[in-house]
mmCIF file of the N, C-alpha and C atoms, coordinates in Angstrom:
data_MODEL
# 
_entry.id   MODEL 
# 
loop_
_atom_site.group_PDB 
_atom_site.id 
_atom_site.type_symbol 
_atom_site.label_atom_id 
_atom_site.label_alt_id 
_atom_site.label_comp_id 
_atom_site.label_asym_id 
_atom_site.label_entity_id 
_atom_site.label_seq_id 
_atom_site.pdbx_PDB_ins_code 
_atom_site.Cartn_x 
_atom_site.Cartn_y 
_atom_site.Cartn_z 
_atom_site.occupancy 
_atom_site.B_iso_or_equiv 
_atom_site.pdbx_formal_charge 
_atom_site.auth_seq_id 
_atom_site.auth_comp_id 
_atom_site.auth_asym_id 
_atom_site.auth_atom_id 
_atom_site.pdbx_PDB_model_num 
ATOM 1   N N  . UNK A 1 1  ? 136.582 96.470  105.878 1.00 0.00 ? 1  UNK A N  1 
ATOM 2   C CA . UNK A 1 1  ? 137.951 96.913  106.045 1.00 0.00 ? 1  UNK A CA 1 
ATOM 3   C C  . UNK A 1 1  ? 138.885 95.867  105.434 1.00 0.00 ? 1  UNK A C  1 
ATOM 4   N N  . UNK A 1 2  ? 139.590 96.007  104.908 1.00 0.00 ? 2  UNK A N  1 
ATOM 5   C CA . UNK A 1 2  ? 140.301 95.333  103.773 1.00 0.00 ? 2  UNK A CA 1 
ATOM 6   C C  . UNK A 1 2  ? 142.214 95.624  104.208 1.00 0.00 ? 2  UNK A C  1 
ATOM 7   N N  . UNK A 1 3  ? 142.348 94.413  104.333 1.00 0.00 ? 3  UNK A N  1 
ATOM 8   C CA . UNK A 1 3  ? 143.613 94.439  105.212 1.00 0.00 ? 3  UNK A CA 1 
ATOM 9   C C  . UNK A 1 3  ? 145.289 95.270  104.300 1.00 0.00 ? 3  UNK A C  1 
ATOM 10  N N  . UNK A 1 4  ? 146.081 95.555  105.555 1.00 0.00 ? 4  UNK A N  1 
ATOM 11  C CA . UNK A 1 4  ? 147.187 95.787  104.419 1.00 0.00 ? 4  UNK A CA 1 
ATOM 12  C C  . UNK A 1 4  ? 148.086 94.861  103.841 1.00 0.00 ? 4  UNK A C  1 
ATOM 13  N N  . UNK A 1 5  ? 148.200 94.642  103.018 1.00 0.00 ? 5  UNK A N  1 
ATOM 14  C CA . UNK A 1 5  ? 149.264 93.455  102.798 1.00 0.00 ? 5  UNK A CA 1 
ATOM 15  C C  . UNK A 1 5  ? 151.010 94.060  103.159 1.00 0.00 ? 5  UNK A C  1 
ATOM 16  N N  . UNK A 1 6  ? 151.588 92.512  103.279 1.00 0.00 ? 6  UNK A N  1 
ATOM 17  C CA . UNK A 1 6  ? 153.193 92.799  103.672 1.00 0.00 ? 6  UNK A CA 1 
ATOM 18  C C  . UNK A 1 6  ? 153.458 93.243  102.505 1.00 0.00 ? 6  UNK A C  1 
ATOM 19  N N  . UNK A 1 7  ? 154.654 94.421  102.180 1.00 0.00 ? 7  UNK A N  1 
ATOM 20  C CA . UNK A 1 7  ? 154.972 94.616  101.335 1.00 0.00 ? 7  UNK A CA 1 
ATOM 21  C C  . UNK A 1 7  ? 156.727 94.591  101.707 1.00 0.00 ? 7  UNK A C  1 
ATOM 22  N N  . UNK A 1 8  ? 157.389 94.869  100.784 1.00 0.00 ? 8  UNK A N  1 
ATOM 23  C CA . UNK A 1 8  ? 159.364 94.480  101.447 1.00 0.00 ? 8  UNK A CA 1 
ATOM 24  C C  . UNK A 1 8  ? 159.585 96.349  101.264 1.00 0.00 ? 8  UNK A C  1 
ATOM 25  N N  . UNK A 1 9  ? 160.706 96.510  101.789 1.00 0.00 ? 9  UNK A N  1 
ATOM 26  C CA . UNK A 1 9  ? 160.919 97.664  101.359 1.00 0.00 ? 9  UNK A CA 1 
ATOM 27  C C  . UNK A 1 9  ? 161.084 98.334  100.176 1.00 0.00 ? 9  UNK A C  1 
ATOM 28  N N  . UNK A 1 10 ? 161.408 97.617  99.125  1.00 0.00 ? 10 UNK A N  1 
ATOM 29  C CA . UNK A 1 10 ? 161.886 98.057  98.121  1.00 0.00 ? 10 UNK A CA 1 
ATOM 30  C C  . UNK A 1 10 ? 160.251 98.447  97.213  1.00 0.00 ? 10 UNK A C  1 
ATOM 31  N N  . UNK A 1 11 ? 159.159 97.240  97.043  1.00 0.00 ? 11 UNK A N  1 
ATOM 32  C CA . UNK A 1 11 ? 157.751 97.661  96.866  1.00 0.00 ? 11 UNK A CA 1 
ATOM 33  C C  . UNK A 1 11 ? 157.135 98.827  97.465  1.00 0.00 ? 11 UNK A C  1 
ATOM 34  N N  . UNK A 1 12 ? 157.187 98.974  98.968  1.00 0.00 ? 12 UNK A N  1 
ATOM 35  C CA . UNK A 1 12 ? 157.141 99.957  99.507  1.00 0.00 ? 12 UNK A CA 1 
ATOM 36  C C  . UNK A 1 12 ? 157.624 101.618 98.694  1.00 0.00 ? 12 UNK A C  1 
ATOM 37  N N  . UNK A 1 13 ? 158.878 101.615 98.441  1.00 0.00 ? 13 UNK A N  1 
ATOM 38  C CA . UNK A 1 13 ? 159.366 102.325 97.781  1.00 0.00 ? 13 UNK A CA 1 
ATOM 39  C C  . UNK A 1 13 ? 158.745 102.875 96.334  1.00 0.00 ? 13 UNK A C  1 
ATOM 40  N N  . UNK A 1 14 ? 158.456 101.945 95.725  1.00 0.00 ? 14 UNK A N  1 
ATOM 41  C CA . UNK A 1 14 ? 158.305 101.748 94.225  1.00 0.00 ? 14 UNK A CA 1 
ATOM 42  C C  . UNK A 1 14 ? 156.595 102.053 93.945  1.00 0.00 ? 14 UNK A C  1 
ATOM 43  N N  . UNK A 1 15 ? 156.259 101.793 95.129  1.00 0.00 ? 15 UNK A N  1 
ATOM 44  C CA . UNK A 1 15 ? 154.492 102.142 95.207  1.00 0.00 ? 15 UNK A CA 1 
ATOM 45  C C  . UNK A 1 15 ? 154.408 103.800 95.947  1.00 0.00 ? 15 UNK A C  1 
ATOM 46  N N  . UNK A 1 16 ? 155.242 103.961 96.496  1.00 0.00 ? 16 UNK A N  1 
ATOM 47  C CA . UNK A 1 16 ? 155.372 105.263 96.597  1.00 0.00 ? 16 UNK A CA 1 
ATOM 48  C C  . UNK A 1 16 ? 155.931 106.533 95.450  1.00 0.00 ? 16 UNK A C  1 
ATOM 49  N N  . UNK A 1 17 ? 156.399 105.917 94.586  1.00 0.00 ? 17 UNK A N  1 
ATOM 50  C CA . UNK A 1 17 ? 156.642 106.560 93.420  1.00 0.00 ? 17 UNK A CA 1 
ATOM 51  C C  . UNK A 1 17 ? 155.707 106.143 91.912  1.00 0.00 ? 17 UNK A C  1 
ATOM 52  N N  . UNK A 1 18 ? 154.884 105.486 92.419  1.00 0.00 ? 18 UNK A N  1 
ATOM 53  C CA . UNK A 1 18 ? 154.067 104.788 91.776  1.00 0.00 ? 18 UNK A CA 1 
ATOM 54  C C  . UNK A 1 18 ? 152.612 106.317 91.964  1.00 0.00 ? 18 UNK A C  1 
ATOM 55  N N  . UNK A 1 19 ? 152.298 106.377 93.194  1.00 0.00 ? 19 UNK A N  1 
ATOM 56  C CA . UNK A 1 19 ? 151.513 106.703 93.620  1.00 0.00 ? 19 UNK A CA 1 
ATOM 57  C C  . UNK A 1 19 ? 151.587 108.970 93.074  1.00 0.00 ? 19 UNK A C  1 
ATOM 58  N N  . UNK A 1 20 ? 153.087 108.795 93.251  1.00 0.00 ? 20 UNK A N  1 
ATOM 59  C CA . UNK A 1 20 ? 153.162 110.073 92.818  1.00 0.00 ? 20 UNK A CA 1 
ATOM 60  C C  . UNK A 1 20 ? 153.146 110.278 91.169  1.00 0.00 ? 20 UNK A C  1 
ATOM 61  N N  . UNK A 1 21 ? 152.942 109.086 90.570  1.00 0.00 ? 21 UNK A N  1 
ATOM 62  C CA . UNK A 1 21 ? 152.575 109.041 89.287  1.00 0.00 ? 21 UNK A CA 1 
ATOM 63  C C  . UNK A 1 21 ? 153.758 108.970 88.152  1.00 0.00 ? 21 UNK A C  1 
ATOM 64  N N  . UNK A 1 22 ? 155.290 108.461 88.832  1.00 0.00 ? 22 UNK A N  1 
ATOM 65  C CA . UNK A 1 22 ? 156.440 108.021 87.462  1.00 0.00 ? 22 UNK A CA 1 
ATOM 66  C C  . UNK A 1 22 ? 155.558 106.374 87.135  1.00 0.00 ? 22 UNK A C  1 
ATOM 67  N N  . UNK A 1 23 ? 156.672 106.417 85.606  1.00 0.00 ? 23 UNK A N  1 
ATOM 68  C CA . UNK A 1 23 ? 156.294 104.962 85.198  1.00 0.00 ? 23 UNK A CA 1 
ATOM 69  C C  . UNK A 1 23 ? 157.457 104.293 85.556  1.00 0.00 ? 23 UNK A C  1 
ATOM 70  N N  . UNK A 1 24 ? 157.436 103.571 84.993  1.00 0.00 ? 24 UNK A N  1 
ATOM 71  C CA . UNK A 1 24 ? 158.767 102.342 85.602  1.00 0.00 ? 24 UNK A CA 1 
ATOM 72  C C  . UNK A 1 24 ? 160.179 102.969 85.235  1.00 0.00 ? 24 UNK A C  1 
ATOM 73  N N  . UNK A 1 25 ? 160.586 103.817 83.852  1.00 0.00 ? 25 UNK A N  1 
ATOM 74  C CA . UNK A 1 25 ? 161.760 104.450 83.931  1.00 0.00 ? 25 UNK A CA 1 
ATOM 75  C C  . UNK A 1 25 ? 162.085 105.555 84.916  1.00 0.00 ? 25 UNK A C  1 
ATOM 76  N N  . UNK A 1 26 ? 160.857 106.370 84.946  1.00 0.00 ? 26 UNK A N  1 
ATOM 77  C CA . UNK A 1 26 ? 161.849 107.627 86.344  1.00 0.00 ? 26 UNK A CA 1 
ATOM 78  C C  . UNK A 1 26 ? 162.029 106.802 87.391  1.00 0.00 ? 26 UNK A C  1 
ATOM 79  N N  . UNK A 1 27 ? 160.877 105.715 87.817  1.00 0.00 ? 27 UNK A N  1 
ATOM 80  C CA . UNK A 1 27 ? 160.931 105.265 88.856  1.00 0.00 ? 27 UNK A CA 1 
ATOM 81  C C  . UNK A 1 27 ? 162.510 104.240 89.416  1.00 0.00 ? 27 UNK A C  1 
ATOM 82  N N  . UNK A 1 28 ? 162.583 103.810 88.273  1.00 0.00 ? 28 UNK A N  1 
ATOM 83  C CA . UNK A 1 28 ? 164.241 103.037 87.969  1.00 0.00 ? 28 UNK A CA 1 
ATOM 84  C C  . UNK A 1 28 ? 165.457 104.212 88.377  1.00 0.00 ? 28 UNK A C  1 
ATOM 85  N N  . UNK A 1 29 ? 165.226 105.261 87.543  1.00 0.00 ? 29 UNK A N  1 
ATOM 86  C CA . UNK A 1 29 ? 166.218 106.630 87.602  1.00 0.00 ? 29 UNK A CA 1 
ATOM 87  C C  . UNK A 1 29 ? 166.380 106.804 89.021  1.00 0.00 ? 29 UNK A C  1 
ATOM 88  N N  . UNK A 1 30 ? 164.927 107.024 89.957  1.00 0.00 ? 30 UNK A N  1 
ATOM 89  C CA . UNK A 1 30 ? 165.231 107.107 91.562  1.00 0.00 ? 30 UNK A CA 1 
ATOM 90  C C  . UNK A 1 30 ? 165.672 106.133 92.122  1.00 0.00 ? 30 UNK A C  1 
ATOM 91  N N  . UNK A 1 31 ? 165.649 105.223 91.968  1.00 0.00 ? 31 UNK A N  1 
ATOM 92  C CA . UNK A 1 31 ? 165.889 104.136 92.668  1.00 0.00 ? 31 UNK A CA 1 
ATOM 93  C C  . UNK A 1 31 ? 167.695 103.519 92.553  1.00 0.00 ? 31 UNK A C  1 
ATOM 94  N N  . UNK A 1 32 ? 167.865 104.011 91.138  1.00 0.00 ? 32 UNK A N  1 
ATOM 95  C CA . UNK A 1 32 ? 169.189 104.354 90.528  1.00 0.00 ? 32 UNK A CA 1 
ATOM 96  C C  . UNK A 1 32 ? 169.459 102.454 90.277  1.00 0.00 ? 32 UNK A C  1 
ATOM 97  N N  . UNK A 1 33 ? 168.142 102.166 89.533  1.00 0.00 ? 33 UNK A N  1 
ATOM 98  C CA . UNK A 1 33 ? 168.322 100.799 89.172  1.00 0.00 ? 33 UNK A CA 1 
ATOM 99  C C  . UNK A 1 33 ? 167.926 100.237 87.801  1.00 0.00 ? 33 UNK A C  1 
ATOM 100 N N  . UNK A 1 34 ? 168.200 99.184  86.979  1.00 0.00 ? 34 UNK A N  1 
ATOM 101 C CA . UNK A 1 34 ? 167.034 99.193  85.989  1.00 0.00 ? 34 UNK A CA 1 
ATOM 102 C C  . UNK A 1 34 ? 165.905 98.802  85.785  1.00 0.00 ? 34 UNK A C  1 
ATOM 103 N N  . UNK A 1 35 ? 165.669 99.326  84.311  1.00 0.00 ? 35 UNK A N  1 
ATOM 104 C CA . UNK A 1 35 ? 164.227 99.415  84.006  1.00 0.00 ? 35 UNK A CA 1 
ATOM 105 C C  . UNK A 1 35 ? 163.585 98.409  84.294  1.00 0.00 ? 35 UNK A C  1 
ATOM 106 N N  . UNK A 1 36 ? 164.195 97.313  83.824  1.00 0.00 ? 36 UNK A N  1 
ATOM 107 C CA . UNK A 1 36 ? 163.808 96.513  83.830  1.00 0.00 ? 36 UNK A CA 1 
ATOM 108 C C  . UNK A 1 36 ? 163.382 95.585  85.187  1.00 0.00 ? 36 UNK A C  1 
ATOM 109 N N  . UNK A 1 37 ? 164.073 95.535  86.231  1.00 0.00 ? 37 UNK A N  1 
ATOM 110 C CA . UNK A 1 37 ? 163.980 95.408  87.318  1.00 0.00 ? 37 UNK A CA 1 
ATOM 111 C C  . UNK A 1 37 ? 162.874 96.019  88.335  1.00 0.00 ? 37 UNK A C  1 
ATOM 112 N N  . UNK A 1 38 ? 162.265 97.189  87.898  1.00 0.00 ? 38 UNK A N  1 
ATOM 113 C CA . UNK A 1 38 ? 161.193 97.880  88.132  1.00 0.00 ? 38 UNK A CA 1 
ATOM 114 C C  . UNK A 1 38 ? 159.933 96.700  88.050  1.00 0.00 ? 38 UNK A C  1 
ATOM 115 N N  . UNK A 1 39 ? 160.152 96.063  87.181  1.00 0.00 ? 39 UNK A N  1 
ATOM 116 C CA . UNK A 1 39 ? 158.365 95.455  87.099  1.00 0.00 ? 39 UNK A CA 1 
ATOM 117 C C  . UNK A 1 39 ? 158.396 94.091  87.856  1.00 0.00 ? 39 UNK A C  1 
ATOM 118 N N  . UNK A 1 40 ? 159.253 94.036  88.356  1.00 0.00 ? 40 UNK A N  1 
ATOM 119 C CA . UNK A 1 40 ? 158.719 92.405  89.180  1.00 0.00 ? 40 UNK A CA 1 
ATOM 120 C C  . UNK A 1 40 ? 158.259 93.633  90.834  1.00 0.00 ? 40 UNK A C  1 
ATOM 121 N N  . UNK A 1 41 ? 158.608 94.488  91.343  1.00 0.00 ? 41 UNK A N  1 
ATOM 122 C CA . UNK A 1 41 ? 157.897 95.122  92.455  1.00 0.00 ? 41 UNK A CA 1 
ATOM 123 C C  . UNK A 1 41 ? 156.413 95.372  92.130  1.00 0.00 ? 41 UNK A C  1 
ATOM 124 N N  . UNK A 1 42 ? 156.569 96.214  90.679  1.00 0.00 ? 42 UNK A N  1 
ATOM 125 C CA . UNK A 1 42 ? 155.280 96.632  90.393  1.00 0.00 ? 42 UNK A CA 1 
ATOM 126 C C  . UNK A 1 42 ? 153.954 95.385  89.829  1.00 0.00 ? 42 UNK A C  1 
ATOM 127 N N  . UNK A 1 43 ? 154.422 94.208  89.624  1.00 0.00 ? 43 UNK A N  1 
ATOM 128 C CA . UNK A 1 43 ? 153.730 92.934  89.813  1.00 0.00 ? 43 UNK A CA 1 
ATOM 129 C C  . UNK A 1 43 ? 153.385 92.307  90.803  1.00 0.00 ? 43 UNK A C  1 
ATOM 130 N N  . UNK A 1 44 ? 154.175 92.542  91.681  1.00 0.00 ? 44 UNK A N  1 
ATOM 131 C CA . UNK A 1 44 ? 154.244 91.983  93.185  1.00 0.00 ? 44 UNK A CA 1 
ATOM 132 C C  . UNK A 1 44 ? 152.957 92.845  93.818  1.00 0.00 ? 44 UNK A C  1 
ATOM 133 N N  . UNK A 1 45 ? 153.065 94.404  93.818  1.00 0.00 ? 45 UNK A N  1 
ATOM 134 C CA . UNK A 1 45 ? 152.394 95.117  94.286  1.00 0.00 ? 45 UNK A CA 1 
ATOM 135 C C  . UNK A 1 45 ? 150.305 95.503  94.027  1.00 0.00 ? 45 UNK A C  1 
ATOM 136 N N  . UNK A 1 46 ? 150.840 95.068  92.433  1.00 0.00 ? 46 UNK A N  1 
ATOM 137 C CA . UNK A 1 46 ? 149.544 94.948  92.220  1.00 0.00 ? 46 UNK A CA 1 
ATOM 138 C C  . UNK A 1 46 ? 148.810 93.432  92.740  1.00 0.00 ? 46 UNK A C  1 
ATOM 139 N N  . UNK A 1 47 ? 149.478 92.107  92.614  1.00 0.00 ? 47 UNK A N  1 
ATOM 140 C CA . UNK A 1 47 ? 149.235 91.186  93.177  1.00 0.00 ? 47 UNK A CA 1 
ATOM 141 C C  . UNK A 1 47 ? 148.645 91.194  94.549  1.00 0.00 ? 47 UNK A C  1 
ATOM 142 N N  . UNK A 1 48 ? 149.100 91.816  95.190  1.00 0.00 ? 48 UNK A N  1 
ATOM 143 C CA . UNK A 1 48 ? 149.172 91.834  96.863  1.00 0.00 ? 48 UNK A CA 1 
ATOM 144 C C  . UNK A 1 48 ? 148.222 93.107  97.451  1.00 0.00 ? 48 UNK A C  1 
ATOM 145 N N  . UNK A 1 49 ? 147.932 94.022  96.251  1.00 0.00 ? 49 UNK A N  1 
ATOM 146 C CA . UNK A 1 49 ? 146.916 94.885  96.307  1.00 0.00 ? 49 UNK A CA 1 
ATOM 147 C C  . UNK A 1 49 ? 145.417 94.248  95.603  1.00 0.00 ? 49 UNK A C  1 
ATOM 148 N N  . UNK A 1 50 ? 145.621 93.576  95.162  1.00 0.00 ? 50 UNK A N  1 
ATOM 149 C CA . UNK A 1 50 ? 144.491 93.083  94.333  1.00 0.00 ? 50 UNK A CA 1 
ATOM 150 C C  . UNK A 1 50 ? 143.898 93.681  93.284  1.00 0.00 ? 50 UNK A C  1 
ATOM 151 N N  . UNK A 1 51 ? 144.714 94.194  92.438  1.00 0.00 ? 51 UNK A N  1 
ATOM 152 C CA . UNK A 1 51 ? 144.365 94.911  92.161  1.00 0.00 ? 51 UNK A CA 1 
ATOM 153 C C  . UNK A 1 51 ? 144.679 95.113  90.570  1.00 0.00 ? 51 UNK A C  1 
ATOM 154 N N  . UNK A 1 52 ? 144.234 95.745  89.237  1.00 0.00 ? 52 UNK A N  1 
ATOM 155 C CA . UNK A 1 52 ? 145.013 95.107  87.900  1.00 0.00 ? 52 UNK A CA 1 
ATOM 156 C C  . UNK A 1 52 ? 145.726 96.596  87.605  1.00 0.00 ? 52 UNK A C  1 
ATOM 157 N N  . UNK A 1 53 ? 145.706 97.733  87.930  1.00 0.00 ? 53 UNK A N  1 
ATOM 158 C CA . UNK A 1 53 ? 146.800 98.429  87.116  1.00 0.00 ? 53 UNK A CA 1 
ATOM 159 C C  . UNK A 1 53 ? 147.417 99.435  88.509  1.00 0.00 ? 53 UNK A C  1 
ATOM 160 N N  . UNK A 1 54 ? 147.950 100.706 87.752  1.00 0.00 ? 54 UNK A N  1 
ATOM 161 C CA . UNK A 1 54 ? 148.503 101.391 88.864  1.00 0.00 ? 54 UNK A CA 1 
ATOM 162 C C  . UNK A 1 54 ? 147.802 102.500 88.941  1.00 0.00 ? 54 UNK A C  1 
ATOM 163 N N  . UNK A 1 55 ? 146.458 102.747 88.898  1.00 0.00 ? 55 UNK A N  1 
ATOM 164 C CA . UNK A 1 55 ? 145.569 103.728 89.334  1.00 0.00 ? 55 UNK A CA 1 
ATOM 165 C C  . UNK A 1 55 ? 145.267 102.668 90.414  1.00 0.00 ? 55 UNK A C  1 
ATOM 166 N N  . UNK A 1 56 ? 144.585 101.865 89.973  1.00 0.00 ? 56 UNK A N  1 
ATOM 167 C CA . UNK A 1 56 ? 143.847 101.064 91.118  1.00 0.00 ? 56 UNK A CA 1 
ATOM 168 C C  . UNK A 1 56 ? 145.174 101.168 92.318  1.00 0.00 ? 56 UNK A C  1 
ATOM 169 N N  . UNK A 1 57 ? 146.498 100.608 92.276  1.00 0.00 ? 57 UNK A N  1 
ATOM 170 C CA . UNK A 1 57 ? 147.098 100.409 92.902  1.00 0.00 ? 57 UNK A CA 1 
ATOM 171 C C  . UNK A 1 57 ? 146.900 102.236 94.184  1.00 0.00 ? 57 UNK A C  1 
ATOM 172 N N  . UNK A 1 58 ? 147.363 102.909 93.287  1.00 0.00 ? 58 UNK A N  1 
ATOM 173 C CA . UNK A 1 58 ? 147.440 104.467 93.781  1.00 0.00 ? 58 UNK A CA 1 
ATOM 174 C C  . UNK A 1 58 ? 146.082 104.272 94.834  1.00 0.00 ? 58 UNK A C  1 
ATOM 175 N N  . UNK A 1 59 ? 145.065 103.888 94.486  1.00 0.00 ? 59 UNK A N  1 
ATOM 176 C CA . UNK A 1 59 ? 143.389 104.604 95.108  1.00 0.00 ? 59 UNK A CA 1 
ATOM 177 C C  . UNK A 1 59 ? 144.038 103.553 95.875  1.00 0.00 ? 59 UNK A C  1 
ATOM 178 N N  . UNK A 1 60 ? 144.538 101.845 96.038  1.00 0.00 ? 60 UNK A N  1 
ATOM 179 C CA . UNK A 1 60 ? 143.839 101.180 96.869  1.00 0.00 ? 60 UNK A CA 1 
ATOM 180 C C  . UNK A 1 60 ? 145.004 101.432 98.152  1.00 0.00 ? 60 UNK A C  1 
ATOM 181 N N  . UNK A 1 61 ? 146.079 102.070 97.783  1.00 0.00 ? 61 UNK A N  1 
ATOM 182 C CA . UNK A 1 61 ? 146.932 102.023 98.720  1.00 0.00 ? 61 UNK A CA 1 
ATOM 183 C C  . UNK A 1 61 ? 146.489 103.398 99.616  1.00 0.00 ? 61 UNK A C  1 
ATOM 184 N N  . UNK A 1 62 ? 146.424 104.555 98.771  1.00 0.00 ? 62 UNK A N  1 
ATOM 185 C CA . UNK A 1 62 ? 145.596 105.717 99.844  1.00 0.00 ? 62 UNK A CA 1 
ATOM 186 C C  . UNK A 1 62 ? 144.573 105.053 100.656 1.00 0.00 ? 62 UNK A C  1 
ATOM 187 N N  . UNK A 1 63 ? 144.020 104.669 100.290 1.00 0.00 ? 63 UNK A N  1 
ATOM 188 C CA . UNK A 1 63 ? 142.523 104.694 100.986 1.00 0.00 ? 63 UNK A CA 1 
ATOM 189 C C  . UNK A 1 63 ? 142.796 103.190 102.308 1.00 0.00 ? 63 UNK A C  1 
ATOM 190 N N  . UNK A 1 64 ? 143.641 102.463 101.869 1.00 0.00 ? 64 UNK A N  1 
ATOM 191 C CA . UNK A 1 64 ? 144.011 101.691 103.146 1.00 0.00 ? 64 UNK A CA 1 
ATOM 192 C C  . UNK A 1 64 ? 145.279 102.416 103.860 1.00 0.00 ? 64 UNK A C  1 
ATOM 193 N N  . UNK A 1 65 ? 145.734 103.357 103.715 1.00 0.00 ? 65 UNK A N  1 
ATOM 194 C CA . UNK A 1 65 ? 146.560 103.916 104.752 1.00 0.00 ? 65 UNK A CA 1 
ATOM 195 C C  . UNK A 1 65 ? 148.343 103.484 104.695 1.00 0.00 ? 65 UNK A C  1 
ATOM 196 N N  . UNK A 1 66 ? 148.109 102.594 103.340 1.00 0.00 ? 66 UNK A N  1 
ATOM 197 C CA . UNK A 1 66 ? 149.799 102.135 102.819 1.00 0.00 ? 66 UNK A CA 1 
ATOM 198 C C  . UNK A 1 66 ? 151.128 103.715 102.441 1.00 0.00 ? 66 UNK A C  1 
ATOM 199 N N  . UNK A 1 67 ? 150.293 104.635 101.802 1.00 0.00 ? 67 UNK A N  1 
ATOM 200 C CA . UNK A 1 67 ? 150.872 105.275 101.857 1.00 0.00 ? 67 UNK A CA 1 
ATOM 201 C C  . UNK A 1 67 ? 150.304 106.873 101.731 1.00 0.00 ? 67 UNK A C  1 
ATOM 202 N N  . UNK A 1 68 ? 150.913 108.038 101.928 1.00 0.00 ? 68 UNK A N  1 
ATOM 203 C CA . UNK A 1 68 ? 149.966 109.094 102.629 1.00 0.00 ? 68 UNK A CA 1 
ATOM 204 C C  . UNK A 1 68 ? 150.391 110.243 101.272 1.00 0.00 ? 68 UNK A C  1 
ATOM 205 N N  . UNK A 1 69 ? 149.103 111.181 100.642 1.00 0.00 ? 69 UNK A N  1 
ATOM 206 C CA . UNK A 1 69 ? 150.127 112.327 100.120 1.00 0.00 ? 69 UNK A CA 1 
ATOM 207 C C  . UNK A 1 69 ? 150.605 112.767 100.752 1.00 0.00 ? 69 UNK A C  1 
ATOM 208 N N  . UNK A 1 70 ? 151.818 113.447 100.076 1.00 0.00 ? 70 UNK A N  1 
ATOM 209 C CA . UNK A 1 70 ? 151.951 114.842 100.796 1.00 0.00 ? 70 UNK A CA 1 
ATOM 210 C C  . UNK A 1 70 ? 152.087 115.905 99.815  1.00 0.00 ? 70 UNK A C  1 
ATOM 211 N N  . UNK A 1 71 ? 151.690 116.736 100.349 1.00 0.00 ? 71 UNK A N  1 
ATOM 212 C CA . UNK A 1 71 ? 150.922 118.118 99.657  1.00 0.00 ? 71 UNK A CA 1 
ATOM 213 C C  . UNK A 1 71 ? 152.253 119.111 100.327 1.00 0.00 ? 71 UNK A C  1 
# 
């Protein structure tokens, strides 16, 4: 069992739109921030997931319970 890491809200956020599959611009568009600003969460997140891209990120956060589909 493989623990959850702290994440801040805003990662939280950004891995949840991560997970539904935008890249860093829609994900900026929702967030109503820039692009550029997008990738220090999505660095953070893979860091703290252990993880190297954002599939891995997607599988490792389902499967530890970080974040849930919804269908």
């Amino acid at each position: 069992h493989v623990p959850r890491p702290e994440l801040s809200a805003r990662a939280l956020e950004v891995l949840n739109l991560i997970v539904q599959g935008l890249s860093n611009n829609p994900i900026a568009s929702a967030l109503n921030i820039a692009e550029y600003t997008v990738k220090n969460p999505v660095k953070s997140i893979l860091g703290k997931l252990g993880v190297e891209d954002r599939t891995q990120a997607t599988t490792a956060a389902i499967q530890r319970g970080i974040v849930h589909l919804v269908q």
